[in-house]
N, C-alpha and C positions, 0 to 999 in steps of 0.2 A: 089174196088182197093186192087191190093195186098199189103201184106206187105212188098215185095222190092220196092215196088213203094212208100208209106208212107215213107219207110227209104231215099229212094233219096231227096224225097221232104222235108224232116227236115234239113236234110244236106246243100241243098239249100241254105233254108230259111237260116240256122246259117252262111253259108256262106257270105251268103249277111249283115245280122246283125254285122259280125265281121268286113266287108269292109268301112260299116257304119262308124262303132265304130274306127277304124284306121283314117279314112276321117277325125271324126271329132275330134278326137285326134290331127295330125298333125295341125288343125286348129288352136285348143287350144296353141300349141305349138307354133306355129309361130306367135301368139298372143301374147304371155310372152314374146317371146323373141321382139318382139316390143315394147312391152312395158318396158319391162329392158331396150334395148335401148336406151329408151326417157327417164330412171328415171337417167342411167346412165350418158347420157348429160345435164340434170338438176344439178346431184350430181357434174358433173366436173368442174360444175361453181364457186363452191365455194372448191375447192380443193388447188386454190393458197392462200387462206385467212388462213384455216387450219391450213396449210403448215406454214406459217407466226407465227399464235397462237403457234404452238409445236416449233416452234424456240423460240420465243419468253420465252418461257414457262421452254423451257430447259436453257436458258442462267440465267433464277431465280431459276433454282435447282441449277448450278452446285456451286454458292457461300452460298445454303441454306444446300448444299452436303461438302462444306470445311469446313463448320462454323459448322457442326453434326460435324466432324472429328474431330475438336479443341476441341470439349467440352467433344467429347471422350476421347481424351486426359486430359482432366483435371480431368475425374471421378474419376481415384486411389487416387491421390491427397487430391482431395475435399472429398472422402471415410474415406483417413487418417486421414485428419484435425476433420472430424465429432468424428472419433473414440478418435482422443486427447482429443477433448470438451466433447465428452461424460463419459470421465474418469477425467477432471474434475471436473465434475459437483458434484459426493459425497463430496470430498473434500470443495469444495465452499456451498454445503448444511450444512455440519459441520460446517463449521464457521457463517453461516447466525444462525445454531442454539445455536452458543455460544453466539453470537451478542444478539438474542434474551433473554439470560438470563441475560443478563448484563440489559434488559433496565427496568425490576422493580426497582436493584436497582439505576439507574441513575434518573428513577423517581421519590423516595425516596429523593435522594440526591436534586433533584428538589424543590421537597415540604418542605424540611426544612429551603432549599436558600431562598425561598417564604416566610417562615415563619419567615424568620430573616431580609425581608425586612421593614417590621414595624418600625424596633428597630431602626436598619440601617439609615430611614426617619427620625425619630427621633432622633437621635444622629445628622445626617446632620442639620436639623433645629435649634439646641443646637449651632455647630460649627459654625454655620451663624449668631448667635445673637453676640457669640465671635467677630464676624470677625472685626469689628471696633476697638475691643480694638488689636488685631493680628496687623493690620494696622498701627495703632497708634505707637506699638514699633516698626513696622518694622520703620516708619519714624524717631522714635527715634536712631533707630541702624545705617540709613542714615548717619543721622547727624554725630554719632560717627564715622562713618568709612568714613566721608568729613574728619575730624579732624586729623584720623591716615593716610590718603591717605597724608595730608600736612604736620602732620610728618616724612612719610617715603618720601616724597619729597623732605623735607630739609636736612633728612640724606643718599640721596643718592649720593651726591657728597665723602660723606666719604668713601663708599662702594669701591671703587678703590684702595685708601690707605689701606684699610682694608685686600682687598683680596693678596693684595703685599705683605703687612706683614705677613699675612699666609701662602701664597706660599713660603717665604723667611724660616719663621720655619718649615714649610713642608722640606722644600730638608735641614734642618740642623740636622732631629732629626733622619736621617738612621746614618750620619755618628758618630752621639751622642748614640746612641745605640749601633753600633758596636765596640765603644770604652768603653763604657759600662759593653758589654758583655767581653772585654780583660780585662778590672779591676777587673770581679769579677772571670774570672779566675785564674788573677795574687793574687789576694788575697787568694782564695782557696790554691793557691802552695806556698804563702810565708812563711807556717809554715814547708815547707818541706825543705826550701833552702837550712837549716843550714847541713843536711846531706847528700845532693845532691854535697854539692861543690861548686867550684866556677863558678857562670853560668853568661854569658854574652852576650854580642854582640844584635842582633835585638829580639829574642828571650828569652830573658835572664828570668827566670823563668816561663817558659813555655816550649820551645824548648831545652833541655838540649846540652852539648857538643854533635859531635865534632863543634857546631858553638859559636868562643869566641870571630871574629872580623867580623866588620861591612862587611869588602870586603869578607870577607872567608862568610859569611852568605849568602851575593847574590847570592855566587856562586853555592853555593850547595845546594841552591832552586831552583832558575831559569834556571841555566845551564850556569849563566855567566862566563865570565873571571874576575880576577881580576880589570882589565881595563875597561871592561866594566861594572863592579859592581859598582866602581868607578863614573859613568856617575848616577845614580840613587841617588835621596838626601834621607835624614833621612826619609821623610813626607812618600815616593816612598816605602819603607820598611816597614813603619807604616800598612798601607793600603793595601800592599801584607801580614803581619802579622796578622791583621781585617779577611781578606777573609779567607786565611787558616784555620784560627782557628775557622772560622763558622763549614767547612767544617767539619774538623777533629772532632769537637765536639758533632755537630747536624745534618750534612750532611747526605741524601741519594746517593744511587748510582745515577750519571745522573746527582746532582743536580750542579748547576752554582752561582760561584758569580765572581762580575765584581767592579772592584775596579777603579778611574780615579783622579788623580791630574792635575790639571790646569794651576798649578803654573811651574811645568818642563815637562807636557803636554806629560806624560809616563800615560800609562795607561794599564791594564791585565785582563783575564779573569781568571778562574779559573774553573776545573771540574776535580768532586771527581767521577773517574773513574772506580772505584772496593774497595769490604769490604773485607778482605779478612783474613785467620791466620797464623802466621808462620808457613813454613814447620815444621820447628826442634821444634818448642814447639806450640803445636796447642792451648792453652789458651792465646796467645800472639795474638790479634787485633792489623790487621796493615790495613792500609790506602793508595791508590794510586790516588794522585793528579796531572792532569797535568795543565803546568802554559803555559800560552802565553801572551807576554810582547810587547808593543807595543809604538810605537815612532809615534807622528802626522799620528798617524791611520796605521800605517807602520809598518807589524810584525818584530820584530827584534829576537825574540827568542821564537823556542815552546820547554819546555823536560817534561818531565816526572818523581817524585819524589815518593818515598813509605819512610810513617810514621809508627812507631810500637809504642803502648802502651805501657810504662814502671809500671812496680809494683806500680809506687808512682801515677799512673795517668798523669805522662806526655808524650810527644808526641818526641820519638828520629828519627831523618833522619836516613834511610838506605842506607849508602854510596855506597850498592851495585847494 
């Protein structure tokens, strides 16, 4: 056999080998695909269950998906708050370590409290043998103060009389003072009358001229008229004289005195308005009092008066 003949017949053979090998290829092939097929229709049986789980499955993320969110949201927050406590915390160890030096000596102080409770027991068992005769006076002190209880029982019917009569010297001893204090003014000025002149009317050694009659005096305090000076009794002038002379003597600026008779039911205030010094000679203290006079509560007259210090210590109205 030649060797064209040998080459045909290899050819062949491969030929037929490859036809084979394609044959049983496609066979293989259309074998898989049968059987995916059938694994396919198996798998589709359970695709609506699946299907069901990943719903199911996603409607539990998407509230496990909001609730991450929140809590991301809270991280800075809760970030911050750790960074405040954690700079705290020195602080709160300094004092846990003063804490702890304090407690030798509180322990100290402990064991000597301990150590004085012996005594302490002792002294109480001492007080408690006492206690019967403690007892005994207190029974006695009972008694005594049954005794004073029915003494001050029997004298409390007086206690009414008593505080009457109190109250009664109570409201007589202002007007008694302030009559007082004019005495002992008037006494201070009586050694000076004999060079002063002749001084009279409500004022009369105190208030120097121009006041030398009782109506000329109202008027050129209060602001009255003659006529209406008139209407004011001696008492009424007394008690307008009282108050001024507080004033002018011991008075602050602002201060008030309030003068009232009952008997012609005239009544005044009084306020020492300004301290003040003569223009023309500044060692001259003068005084601005104003008066408001008053009828069953009914102002009848306000004015305004200025007093000047004279050399001798008395008190002149400034007619002007």
């Amino acid at each position: 056999m030649s060797t064209i003949q040998k080459t045909n017949t290899a050819r062949n053979n491969a030929r037929m080998l490859a036809s084979y090998l394609l044959s049983f290829s496609l066979f293989a092939v259309a074998g898989a695909i049968v059987y995916f097929t059938y694994e396919v229709s198996v798998i589709s049986k359970y695709i609506p269950s699946v299907l069901s789980q990943v719903d199911a499955t996603t409607e539990k993320i998407i509230p496990i998906v909001d609730e991450v969110a929140v809590i991301t949201a809270l991280v800075p927050s809760i970030l911050k708050e750790i960074e405040a406590t954690r700079k705290m915390i020195p602080p709160i160890l300094a004092e846990v370590e003063k804490t702890r030096k304090m407690i030798p000596p509180i322990l100290k102080q402990v064991e000597q409290t301990r150590n004085q409770i012996p005594a302490v027991l002792k002294e109480s068992k001492a007080l408690r043998g006492d206690l019967p005769k403690i007892l005994r006076s207190a029974d006695k002190a009972s008694a005594a103060v049954a005794d004073v209880s029915k003494q001050v029982e029997a004298t409390r019917p007086l206690v009414v009389d008593v505080l009457q009569e109190v109250e009664k010297t109570r409201e007589s001893i202002p007007p008694m003072m302030d009559r007082a204090d004019v005495l002992i003014d008037k006494a201070r000025e009586a050694g000076k009358e004999a060079s002063q002149g002749a001084v009279s009317g409500i004022f009369s050694g105190i208030i120097r001229a121009p006041f030398s009659l009782l109506a000329d005096a109202g008027r050129g305090i209060s602001g009255l008229s003659e006529k209406e000076a008139k209407n004011l009794s001696k008492r009424d002038f007394e008690l307008v004289e009282q108050a001024a002379l507080q004033l002018l003597n011991n008075g602050s600026v602002d201060d008030q005195r309030s003068w009232k008779n009952t008997e012609s039911e005239h009544r005044g205030d009084l306020f020492l308005t300004d301290i003040y010094n003569d223009g023309e000679y500044a060692e001259i203290e003068c005084r601005m009092l104003m008066f408001k006079l008053y009828k069953k509560d009914v102002l009848k007259n306000e004015s305004d008066r200025s007093f000047c210090k004279t050399d001798e210590g008395t008190w002149d109205f400034d007619e002007e």
